[in-house]
C-alpha positions, 0 to 999 in steps of 0.5 A: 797529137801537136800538143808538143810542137806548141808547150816548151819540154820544161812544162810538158815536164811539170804537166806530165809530173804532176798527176802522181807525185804532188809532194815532190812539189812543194815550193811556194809560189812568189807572191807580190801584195803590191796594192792588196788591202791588208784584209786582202793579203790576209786572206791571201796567204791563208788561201796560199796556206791551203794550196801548200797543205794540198799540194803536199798531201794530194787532198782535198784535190791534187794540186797542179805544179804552176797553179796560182792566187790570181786574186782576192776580192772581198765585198764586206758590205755584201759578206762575199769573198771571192778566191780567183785561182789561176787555170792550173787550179780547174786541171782537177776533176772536181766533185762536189763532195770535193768542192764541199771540202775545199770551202768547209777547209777555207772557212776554218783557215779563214776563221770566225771573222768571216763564217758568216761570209759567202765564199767562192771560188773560182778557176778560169772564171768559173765557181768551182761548183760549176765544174762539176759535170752534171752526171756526178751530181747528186740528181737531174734537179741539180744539173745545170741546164745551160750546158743542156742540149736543146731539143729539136728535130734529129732525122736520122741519116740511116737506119737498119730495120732488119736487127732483130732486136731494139735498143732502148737505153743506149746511143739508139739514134744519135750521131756521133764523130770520131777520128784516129788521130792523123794520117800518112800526109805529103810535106810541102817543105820535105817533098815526100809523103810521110807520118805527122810522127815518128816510128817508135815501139813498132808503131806510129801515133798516125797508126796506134789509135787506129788500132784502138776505133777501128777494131773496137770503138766503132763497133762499140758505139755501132753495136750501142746503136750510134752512126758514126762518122769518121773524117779518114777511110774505116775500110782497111780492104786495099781494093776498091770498087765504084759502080756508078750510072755515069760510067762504065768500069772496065773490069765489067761492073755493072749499074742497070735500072728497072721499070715495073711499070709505065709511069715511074722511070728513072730520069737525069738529076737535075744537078751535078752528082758523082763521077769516076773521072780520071784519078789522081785528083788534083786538090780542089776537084770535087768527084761529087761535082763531075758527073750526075745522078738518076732520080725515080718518082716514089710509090707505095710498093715496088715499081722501079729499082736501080741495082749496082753489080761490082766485079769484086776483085778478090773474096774478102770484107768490103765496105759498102757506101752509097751516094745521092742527091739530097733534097727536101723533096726526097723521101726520108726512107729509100730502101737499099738492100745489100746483097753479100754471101750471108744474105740480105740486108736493108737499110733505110736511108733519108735521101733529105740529109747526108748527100754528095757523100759517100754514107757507109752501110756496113762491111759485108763479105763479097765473092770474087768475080760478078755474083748479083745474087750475093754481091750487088746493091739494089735500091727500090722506089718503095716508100712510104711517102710515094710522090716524092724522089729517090734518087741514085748515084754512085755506090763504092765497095772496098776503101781503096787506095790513095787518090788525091796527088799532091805536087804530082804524086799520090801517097802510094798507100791504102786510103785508110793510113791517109790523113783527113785532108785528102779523104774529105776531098774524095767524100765531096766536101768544100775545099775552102770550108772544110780541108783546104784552109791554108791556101794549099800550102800545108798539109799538115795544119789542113789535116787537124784543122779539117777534121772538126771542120767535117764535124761541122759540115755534117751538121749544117746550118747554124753550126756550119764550119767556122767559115761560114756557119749559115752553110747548109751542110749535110744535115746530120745532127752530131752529138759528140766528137773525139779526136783519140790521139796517144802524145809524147813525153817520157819517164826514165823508170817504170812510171806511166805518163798516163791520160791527159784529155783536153777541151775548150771553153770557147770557139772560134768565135771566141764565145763561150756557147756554141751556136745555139746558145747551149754553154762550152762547160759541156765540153769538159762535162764530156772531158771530165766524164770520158777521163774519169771512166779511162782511168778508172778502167785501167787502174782497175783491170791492168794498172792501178799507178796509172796517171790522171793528168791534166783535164787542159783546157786550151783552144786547140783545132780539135776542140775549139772549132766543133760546134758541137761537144768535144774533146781530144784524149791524149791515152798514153804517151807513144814515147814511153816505153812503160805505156805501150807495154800496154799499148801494144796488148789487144786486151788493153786496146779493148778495154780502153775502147770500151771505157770510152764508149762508156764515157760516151754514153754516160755524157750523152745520157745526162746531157738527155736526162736519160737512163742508160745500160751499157752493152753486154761483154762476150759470151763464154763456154761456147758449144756446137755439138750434135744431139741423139736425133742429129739437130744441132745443140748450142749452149753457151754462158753470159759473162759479167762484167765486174766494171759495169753491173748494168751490162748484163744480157737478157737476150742473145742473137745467133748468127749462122754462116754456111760454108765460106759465106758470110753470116745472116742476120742473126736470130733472137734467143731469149736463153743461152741455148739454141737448138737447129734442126734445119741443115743442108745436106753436105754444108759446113755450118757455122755460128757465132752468139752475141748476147743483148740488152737494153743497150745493144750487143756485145762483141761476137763469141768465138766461131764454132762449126759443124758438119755431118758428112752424109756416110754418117760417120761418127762425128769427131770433136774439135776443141778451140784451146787457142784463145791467147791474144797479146802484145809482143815480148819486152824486156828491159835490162841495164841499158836497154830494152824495148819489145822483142818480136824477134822471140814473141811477136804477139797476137792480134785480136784478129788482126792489127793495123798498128805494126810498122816493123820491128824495133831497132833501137834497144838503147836506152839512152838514145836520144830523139834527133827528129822524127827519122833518128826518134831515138830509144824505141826506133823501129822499121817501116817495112810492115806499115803498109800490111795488115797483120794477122792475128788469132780470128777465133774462127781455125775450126772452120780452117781445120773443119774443111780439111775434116769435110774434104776427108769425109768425117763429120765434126762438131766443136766447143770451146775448152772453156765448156769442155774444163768446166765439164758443160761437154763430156768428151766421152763419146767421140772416137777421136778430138782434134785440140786446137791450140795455134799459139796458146801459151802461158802469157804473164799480165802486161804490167809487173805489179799487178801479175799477182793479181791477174796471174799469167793466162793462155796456158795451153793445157790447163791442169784440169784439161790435162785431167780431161785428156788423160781420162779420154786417152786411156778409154782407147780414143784418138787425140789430135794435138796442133800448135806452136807451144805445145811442148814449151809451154809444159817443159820450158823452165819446169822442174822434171817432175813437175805435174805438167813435164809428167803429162808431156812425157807420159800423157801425150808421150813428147819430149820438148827440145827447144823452140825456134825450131824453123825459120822456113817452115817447110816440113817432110815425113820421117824416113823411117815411117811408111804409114802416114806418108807425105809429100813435103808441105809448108807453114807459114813462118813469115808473112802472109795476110791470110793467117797469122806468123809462126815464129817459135815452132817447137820441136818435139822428140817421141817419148817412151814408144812414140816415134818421130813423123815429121821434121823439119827440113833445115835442120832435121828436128822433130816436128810431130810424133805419133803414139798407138798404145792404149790411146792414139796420138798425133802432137804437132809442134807447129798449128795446122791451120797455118799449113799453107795449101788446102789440099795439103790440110786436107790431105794430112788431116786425112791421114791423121784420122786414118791413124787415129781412127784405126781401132788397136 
């Protein structure tokens, strides 16, 4: 964010300050009475008085370091006084019980003279009463109604008739922006492209929130039932794919029409549509405006269609947008259906509004090469308002990269990590209204001034962007928007800068309404709202010191130029060593994403009146096992959420997958259970749960899989222990410090797109120099470009392959359902425990470890149990991961409970960690039973699964022996056990062996051993 370009360092200081220490300010403000009444300068110190107390004591507010008596206006004839305090006053969230306390306090101070007098306060103008959002009232009777929307007409841009499942009480129908910060952008004066911000703590601001509204938010706000726009690419595929009827690509896509009889056919558009062209693209040119668009008379059943078949070039997740001509004679519900490898799935899109542009319909996954069946768009002249047009235009799969050329050159990055400035010009918006407002000369001001732009054109006439607001749009009507940004700024201990969130109280035109007359106050109504449930959240799940800062009003692009509710939330400062020690963590990223999808739903719920519920969390203790007839049983449990008490399920929707396609649509359940007695023969089946309420669906559990091999072989268990996600290593000692991803880098929820590359500069005192040399916290460029990734809770399927291509049925379960005792392991002849890189993680934050205590230990005492209780029955036990020794031994007494199960349970003894740099791995010599060629893991970069950094070696126990080593320097790498009990330990994970066939054929011998009866 800017906000540090335009405040001096000394007042970033005090505003950064003054969230937590308000008695370390205690200096009076100088004050002339020039010109006061006595009366006057009575009052006046009395009040100054209070400010005092406050500031020292935190209460009844916290009083902000600059705050000030503007001035005293009594009204004796009227029995009124009037308080005006500067605006540093209103940096506080006020509540009325608050505001009751401030004026009970004044009264006193002010004495009997004037009890009878009405006293106001005010700060920017405003009574401080009126500062109060109208959802911390006491009820809608007291809320103030001018901040209130007006009602109106809101088509809808999309909508999705194939869930299963209804929302009621969430953000069902509203329409809301949010942008990730800024962006890779070319800088005129420098000649290069390049980050609006520097490269500190392996991440950049133009990268950090991203890891935030992608992954989490967006999904959030989607699952509560939102559209959600966004000014920069959401598609992190590097491919891209357009199909489109005015052209043909060469990689052999193909757009085709169909007639189903003699009277409705397609026929050219009346006005420019889009067209490939010949990219790069100069700014200004408009790819809406090259080419055309197809149009069809509607009618009530199917009697013409349009399908776009892409050549996909590599399997993977793709982003599906369409385009069309919009127009009041359109229908308002063009059926589109997306063809991919899980199904089918519609959608309903009003082709009145939201056209010229690319509208996003959801990520599917696609199979590479040309697949119409399971990787095509088709649209259909069904409607229920036959007689009027659909039309067509082009339809993109993938986000792609870079195409907007600036001085000649084009980014050279995936569209994604691009600003808003070049993105708006690919989706067709006005270059002189919306993302060229410099005349061509900076980027870099075009980029945070485009962005609430977009909002605007969205929406349309009268809140059309600022330049002319009588601009017809695109006809969205947006409720909200938030500009989510991390700032700078550091403390030299341990102390968080913490949230700041800033709004504005007057637009571009310099009033205090917006367009239809509706009051700004709304705007900090949201601020206020959205800063309250951040703050609370963290302070309650990861760091309760953390800081509130300022609730900063100020006339900043991103909040002053949308005609609609805004915000900017600076999260945490990106400068700070201590704020991204949390910043970094995935399970920090989530519960911030969800705090501010919480903020948004409880504004938008009072600004309406309505009630609200806030989605479920995931489910808990999943299984997919067999039953005595064959079916399949899932069961599962619902968790609470100890923050929210309305976010509980009621419902739930399981989503199945076969094989490496994609999931279906998802069936409702009305228990946490579900029993499938439908299976193709010699298919993997996979599921997923997520659970539902009235307001929408939670984030997906972990993904189970199952398969019965045809011989009907005893099916074998899967266990998934390997549920760690985390930030990386830190340390901080004397005179240095930062994040040691060299020892632990971490892992991501799946995946994460905020890496840069590895710090290098660990020196504490080293200072910012410019965004090149930033200084403490200093990290490389050489991972930016890549996604990185991280734990997908999905390995049973990578290990379930290898099981099905060795012919031996499986079922699995979490380790949750198997330590709880929900699943007896009892049964099955031989488990393969996946444990990837599970491992005793400490809580981020020191001060509340013991609170949270460390998480991820890879054999939970009572696992143990479990597992000890299983082998001496005689069965077979698979155990892969990276930890598996150091997790037990590594700083262990020798006869602690966990060194005793290593040595005498799985019969290993941990040598050290860091075993292999190279990853590539031979059987002993010694051993001609289980031979196999030499094979690799995955020690360095790969975007297909995560980084084994830290293998450990392993030596045999007792009368185990050594099966495996290490080729660089021979060390043991996995031991076998045959005794009353079968056992294979692997010191590295399976599932990151590179080559299928090599999974396939280790897994295969692995069964062979542990299968064979002693």
């Amino acid at each position: 964010m800017n906000i540090f370009k335009r405040l001096s360092i000394v007042l970033l200081a005090l505003v950064l300050l003054a969230g937590c220490h308000p008695s370390l300010i205690k200096r009076k403000p100088i004050y002339s009475y020039k010109g006061m009444t006595k009366q006057q300068i009575r009052i006046h110190k009395k009040v100054e008085k209070f400010i005092q107390k406050a500031t020292v004591s935190g209460q009844p507010i916290v009083i902000y370091p600059g705050t000030r008596i503007d001035s005293i206006v009594v009204n004796n004839r009227q029995r009124m006084i009037g308080i005006y305090m500067n605006k540093r006053f209103s940096y506080v969230p006020f509540r009325t019980v608050q505001v009751k306390q401030i004026y009970q306090i004044l009264h006193s101070m002010l004495g009997r003279k004037y009890r009878k007098y009405d006293l106001t306060v005010y700060s920017m103008q405003i009574p401080i009463e009126e500062l109060v959002p109208n959802f911390f009232r006491a009820d809608t009777s007291q809320y103030d109604t001018k901040r209130l929307p007006k009602p109106h007409v809101r088509p809808l841009a999309v909508k999705r008739p194939q869930i299963p499942f209804k929302i009621t009480r969430g953000l069902q129908d509203r329409n809301i922006v949010v942008w990730n910060s800024h962006g890779w952008y070319y800088n005129h004066k420098n000649g290069r492209w390049e980050w609006q911000r520097p490269r500190l703590f392996q991440t950049v601001e133009d990268l950090l929130p991203t890891s935030f509204v992608i992954p989490y938010l967006l999904p959030m706000l989607e699952n509560a039932g939102a559209n959600v726009f966004l000014p920069r690419e959401r598609d992190f595929q590097s491919h891209e794919v357009i199909v489109d009827n005015d052209s043909t690509p060469p990689n052999g896509s193909h757009y085709a029409e169909y007639t189903m009889d003699n009277r409705h056919f397609f026929k050219p558009g009346k006005s420019a549509g889009f067209a490939f062209g010949h990219p790069p693209y100069p700014s200004g040119l408009n790819p809406f405006l090259l080419g055309s668009y197809r149009q069809v008379q509607s009618d009530s059943v199917v009697s013409a269609r349009v399908s776009w078949m892409p050549v996909i070039p590599e399997t993977g997740f793709y982003a599906v947008y369409v385009s069309y001509h919009a127009d009041s004679q359109n229908v308002q519900d063009a059926h589109y259906t997306v063809l991919h490898t899980g199904g089918k799935t519609t959608f309903k899109v009003n082709q009145q509004i939201g056209g010229s542009t690319w509208l996003y319909l959801g990520t599917f996954k696609f199979k590479k090469g040309l697949h119409p069946d399971s990787g095509s768009v088709q649209l259909t002249n069904q409607s229920a308002q036959p007689g009027k047009w659909v039309t067509a235009d082009a339809v993109r799969f993938g986000g792609g990269m870079g195409s907007i050329e600036r001085e000649g050159i084009t980014s050279g990055r995936p569209r994604w990590e691009e600003g808003a400035r070049y993105y708006l010009q690919y989706t067709g918006m006005p270059d002189t209204l919306v993302y060229n407002l410099n005349n061509d000369k900076n980027d870099y001001v075009d980029d945070y001034q485009s962005r609430p732009e977009y909002v605007n054109y969205l929406y349309g006439k009268p809140f059309g962007p600022n330049k002319n607001r009588d601009v017809k749009g695109l006809g969205i009507p947006i409720d909200l928007s938030l500009a989510f940004h991390t700032d700078a700024g550091f403390y030299k201990g341990d102390t968080t800068v913490g949230t700041l969130l800033i709004y504005s109280l007057t637009g571009a035109d310099t009033l205090r309404i917006f367009p239809d007359s509706v009051s700004r106050l709304a705007n900090r109504d949201f601020a206020d709202i959205l800063q309250t449930q951040v703050v609370s959240d963290i302070r309650a799940t990861f760091d309760s010191t953390w800081q509130r800062r300022a609730l900063h009003e100020a006339q900043y692009s991103e909040t002053y130029r949308p005609n609609v509710p805004a915000a900017i939330m600076e999260l945490l400062s990106h400068q700070n060593f201590r704020d991204m020690q949390l910043g970094l963590d995935p399970r920090f990223r989530f519960t911030v994403a969800r705090a501010v999808y919480k903020g948004m739903l409880k504004f938008i719920a009072s600004e309406h009146k309505q009630p609200y519920v806030v989605q479920p969390l995931p489910v808990t203790h999943f299984s997919a096992v067999f039953d005595s007839t064959g079916r399949i049983v899932l069961n599962w449990q619902p968790q609470t959420d100890p923050l929210e008490p309305s976010a509980r399920p009621d419902r739930y929707i399981v989503y199945t997958r076969i094989d490496s396609g994609g999931f279906n649509n998802g069936t409702v359940v009305s228990q946490p259970a579900a029993v499938i007695d439908t299976l193709a023969p010699g298919k993997i089946y996979s599921f997923k749960v997520c659970a539902l309420n009235a307001g929408g669906k939670s984030f997906p559990s972990e993904i189970l899989s199952v398969y019965r091999a045809p011989n009907s072989s005893p099916a074998i268990l899967i266990i998934n222990g390997f549920d760690r996600i985390c930030g990386p290593t830190y340390f901080r000692a004397d005179s240095i410090g930062g994040f040691a991803s060299f020892e632990d880098s971490g892992e991501p929820d799946h995946y994460d797109l905020s890496f840069t590359g590895m710090q290098y500069d660990f020196k504490i005192r080293s200072v910012f120099r410019g965004n090149d040399a930033p200084g403490f916290g200093a990290s490389y460029a050489d991972f930016e470009t890549k996604v990185i990734p991280g734990n997908t809770f999905d390995f049973v399927f990578r290990h379930g392959v290898a099981l099905k291509n060795a012919g031996i049925s499986f079922c699995s379960s979490s380790d949750e359902a198997i330590t709880d005792n929900l699943i007896s392991i009892d049964s099955y002849p031989a488990i393969d425990l996946i444990l990837g890189e599970e491992k005793t993680t400490p809580w981020p934050q020191e001060h509340i470890k013991a609170k949270n205590d460390s998480i991820f230990k890879a054999f939970p005492v009572r696992l143990q149990r479990i597992i000890k209780r299983y082998l001496q029955q005689g069965n077979g036990l698979f155990v892969s991961g990276a930890y598996v020794g150091e997790d037990l031994f590594n700083g262990k007494k020798p006869d602690s409970p966990d060194v005793r199960f290593g040595l005498h349970t799985l019969h290993i003894n941990w040598q050290n960690t860091h075993a292999s740099r190279t990853g590539v791995v031979q059987h002993d010599h010694r051993d001609s039973l289980l031979i196999v060629p030499p094979f690799r893991f995955n020690t360095g970069y790969t975007p297909h699964i995560y980084t084994v950094e830290a293998p450990d070696a392993i030596n045999p126990a007792g009368n185990a022996r050594t099966w495996l080593r290490y080729v660089e320097n021979g060390q043991s790498a996995a031991t076998l056990y045959s005794g009353k009990g079968r056992l294979v330990v692997m010191g590295f994970p399976f599932e990151t062996i590179l080559k299928p066939e090599v999974r396939t054929a280790l897994m295969e011998q692995v069964m062979r051993f542990l299968l064979k009866k002693p």
